[in-house]
C-alpha positions as a LaTeX table, in Angstrom:
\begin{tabular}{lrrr}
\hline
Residue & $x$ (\AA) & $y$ (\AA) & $z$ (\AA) \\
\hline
Unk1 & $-14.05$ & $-28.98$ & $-21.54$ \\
Unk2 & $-12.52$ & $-31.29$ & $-19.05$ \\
Unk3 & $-14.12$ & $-30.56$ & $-15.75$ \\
Unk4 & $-10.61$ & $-30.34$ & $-14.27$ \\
Unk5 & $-9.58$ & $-28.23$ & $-16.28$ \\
Unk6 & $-12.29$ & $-25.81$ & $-15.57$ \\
Unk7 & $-11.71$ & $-25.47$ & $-12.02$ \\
Unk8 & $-8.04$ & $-24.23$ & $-13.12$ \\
Unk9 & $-9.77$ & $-21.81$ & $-15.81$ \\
Unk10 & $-12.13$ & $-20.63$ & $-12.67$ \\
Unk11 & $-9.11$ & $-20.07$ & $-10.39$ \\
Unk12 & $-6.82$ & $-18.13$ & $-12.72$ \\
Unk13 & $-10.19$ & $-16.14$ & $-13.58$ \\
Unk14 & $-10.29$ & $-15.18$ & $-10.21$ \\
Unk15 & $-6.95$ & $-14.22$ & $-9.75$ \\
Unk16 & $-7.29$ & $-11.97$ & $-12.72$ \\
Unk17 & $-10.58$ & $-10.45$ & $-11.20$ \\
Unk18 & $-8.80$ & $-9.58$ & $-8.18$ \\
Unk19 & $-5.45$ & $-7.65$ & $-10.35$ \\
Unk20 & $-7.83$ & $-6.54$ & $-12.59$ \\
Unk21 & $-9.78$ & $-4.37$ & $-9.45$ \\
Unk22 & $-6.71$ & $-3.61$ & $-7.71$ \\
Unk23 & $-5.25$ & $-1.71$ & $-11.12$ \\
Unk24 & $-8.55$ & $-0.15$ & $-11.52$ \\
Unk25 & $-8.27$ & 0.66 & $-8.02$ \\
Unk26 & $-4.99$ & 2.02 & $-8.39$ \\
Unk27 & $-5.61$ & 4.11 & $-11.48$ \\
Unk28 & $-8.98$ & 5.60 & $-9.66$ \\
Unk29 & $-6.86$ & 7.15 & $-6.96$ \\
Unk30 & $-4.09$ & 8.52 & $-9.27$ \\
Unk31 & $-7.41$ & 10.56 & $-10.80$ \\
Unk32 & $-9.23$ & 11.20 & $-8.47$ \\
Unk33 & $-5.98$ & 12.07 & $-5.83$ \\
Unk34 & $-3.15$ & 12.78 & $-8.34$ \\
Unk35 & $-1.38$ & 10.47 & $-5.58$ \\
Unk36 & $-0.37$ & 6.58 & $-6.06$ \\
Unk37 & $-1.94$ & 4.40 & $-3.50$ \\
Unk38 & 1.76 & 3.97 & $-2.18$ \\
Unk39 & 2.08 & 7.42 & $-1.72$ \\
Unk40 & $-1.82$ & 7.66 & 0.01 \\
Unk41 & $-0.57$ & 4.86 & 2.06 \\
Unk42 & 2.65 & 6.77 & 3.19 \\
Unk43 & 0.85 & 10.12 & 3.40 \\
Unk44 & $-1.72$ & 8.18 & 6.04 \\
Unk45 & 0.85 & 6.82 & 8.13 \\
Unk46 & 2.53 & 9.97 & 8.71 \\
Unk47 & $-0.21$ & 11.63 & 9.62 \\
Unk48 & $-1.21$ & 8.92 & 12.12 \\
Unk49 & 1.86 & 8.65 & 13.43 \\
Unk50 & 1.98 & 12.14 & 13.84 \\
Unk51 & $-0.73$ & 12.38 & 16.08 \\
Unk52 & 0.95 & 9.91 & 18.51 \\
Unk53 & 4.66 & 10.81 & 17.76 \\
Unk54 & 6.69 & 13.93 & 18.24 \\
Unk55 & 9.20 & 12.79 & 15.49 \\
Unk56 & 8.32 & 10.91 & 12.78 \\
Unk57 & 11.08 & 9.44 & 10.63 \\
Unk58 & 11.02 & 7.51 & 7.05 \\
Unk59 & 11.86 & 4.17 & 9.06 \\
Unk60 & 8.82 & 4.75 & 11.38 \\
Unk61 & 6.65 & 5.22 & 7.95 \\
Unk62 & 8.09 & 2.18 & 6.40 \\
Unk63 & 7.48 & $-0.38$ & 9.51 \\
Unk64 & 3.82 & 1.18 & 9.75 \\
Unk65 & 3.50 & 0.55 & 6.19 \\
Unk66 & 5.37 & $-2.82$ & 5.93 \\
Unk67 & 8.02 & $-1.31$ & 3.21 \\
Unk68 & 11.64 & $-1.08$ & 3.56 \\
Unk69 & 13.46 & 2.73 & 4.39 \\
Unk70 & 14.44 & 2.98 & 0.55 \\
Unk71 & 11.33 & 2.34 & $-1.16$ \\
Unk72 & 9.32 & 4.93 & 2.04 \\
Unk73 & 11.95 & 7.12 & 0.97 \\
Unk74 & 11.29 & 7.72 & $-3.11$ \\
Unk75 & 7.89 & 7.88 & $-2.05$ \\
Unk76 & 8.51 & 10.69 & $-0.04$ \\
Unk77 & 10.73 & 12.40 & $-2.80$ \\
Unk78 & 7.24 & 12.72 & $-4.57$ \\
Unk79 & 4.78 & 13.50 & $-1.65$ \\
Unk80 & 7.72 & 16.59 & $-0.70$ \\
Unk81 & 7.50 & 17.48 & $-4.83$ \\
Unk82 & 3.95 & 17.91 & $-4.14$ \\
Unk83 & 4.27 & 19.50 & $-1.47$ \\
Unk84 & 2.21 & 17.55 & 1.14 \\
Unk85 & 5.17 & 16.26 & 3.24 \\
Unk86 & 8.32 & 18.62 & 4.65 \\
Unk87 & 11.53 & 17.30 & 5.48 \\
Unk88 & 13.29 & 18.69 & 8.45 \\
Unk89 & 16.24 & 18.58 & 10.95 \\
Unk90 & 14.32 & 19.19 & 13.98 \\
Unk91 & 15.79 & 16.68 & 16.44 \\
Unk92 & 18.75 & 17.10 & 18.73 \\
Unk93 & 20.55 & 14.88 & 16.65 \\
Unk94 & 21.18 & 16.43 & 13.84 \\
Unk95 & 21.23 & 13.82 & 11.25 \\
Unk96 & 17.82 & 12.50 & 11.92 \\
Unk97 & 15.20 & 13.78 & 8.90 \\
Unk98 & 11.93 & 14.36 & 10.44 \\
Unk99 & 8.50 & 14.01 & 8.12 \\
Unk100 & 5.96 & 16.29 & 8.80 \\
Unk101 & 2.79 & 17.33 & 6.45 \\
Unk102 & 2.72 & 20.95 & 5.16 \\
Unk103 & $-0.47$ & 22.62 & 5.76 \\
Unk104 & $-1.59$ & 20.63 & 2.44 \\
Unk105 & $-1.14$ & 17.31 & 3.32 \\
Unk106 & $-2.55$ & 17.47 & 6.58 \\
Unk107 & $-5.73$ & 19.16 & 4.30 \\
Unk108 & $-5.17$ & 15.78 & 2.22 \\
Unk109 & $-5.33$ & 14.01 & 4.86 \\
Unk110 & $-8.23$ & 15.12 & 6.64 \\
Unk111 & $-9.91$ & 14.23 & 3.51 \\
Unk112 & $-8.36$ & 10.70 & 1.73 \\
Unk113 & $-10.35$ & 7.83 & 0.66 \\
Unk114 & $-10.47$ & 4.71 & 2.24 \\
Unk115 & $-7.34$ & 2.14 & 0.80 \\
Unk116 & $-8.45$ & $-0.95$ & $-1.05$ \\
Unk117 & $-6.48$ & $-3.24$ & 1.53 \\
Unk118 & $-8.21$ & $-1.41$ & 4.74 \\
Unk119 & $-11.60$ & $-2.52$ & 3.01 \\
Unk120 & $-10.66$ & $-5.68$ & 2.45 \\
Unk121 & $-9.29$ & $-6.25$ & 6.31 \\
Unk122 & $-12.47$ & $-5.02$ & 7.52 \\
Unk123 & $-14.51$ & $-7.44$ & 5.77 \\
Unk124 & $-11.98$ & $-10.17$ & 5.77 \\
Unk125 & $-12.00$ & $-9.79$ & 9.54 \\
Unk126 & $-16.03$ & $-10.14$ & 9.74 \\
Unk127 & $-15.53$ & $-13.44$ & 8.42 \\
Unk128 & $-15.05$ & $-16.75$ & 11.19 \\
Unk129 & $-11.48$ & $-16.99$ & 11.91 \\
Unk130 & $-11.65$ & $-20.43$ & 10.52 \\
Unk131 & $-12.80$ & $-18.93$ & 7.11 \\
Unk132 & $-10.02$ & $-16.45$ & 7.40 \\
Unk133 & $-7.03$ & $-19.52$ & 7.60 \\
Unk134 & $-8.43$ & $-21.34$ & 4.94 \\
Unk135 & $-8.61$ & $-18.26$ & 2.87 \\
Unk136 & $-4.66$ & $-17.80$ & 3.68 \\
Unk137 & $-3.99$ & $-21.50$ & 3.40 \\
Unk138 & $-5.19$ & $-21.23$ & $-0.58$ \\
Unk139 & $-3.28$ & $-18.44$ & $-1.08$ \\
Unk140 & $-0.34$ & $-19.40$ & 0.07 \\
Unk141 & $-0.78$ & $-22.39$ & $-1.98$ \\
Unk142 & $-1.58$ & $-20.66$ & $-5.46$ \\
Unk143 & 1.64 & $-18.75$ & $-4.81$ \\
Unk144 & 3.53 & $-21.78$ & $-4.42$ \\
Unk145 & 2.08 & $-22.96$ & $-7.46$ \\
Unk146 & 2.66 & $-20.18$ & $-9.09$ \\
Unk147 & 6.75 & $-19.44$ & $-8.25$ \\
Unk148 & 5.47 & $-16.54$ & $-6.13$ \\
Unk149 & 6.24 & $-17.33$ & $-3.02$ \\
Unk150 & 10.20 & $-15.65$ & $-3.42$ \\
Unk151 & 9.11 & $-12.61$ & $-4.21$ \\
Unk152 & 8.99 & $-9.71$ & $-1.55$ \\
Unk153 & 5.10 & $-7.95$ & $-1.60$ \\
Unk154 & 3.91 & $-5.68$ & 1.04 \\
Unk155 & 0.34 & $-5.71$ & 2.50 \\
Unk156 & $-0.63$ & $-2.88$ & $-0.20$ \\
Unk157 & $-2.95$ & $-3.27$ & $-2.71$ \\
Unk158 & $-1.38$ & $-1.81$ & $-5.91$ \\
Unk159 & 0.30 & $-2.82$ & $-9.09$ \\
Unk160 & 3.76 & $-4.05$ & $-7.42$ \\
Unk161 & 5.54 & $-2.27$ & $-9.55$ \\
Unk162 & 4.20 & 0.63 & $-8.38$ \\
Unk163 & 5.38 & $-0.19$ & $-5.24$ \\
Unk164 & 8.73 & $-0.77$ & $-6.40$ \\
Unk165 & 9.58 & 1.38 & $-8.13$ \\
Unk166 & 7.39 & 4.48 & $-7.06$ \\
Unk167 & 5.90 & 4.42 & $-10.72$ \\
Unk168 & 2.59 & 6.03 & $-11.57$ \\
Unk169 & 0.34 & 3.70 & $-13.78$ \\
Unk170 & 0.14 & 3.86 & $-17.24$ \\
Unk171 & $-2.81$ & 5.18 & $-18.81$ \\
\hline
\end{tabular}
């Protein structure tokens, strides 16, 4: 094979290692959690921000989270189905829905597993800073060469349309 050609062949291999880990990732937690990683994510940051917060509202989950109010919202829907997460009027103003986790959650809580992305900041950030730009810099170039750079992705590591659309994976 052209040796050109084989560094291409070892990049996209790569790339498929890495969405290859985060789905088995992904479907690990729905089994061993019954909860997305999107909705472990969302149940984590209201818990945290609970213990600094007196309120916490769907827009405070969703900048904590880097995800927009909509998305943090269906994601919600399902955590309150499950009842780990309570919606409530609690505020002076009456229009403002506060999140709060049931007796449940907070149990879930106490107890969930550690997200794909927060072990890969931990040992991304061990590495030299230098190692951690050029790391970005390649990145953000096989996006570019791969039309990817348009599309909106938060900083959670999870089949995106899970993400979007709140779906759990197949299988």
């Amino acid at each position: 094979m052209d040796p050109e050609k084989e560094i291409a062949h070892e990049v996209l291999r790569s790339i498929r290692q890495i969405v290859r880990r985060i789905s088995e990732y992904s479907r690990q937690m729905l089994r061993e959690s019954g909860l997305t990683v999107p909705q472990l994510v969302c149940l984590k940051a209201i818990g945290e921000l609970e213990e600094e917060q007196d309120e916490v509202s769907v827009v405070m989950v969703g900048r904590q989270v880097h995800l927009s109010s909509p998305t943090v919202s269906r994601i919600v829907d399902r955590l309150v189905q499950k009842g780990l997460v309570a919606r409530e009027r609690r505020s002076k103003d009456r229009r403002k829905v506060c999140l709060s986790l049931t007796p449940r959650g907070r149990e879930r809580y106490r107890t969930l597993p550690t997200a794909l992305q927060e072990q890969f900041v931990d040992r991304l950030m061990s590495l030299e800073e230098s190692d951690r730009l050029a790391l970005l810099v390649a990145l953000q170039r096989i996006a570019e060469l791969m039309d990817a750079t348009g599309l909106d992705a938060a900083p959670i590591l999870t089949p995106g349309e899970q993400v979007a659309e709140n779906r759990e994976p197949e299988g």
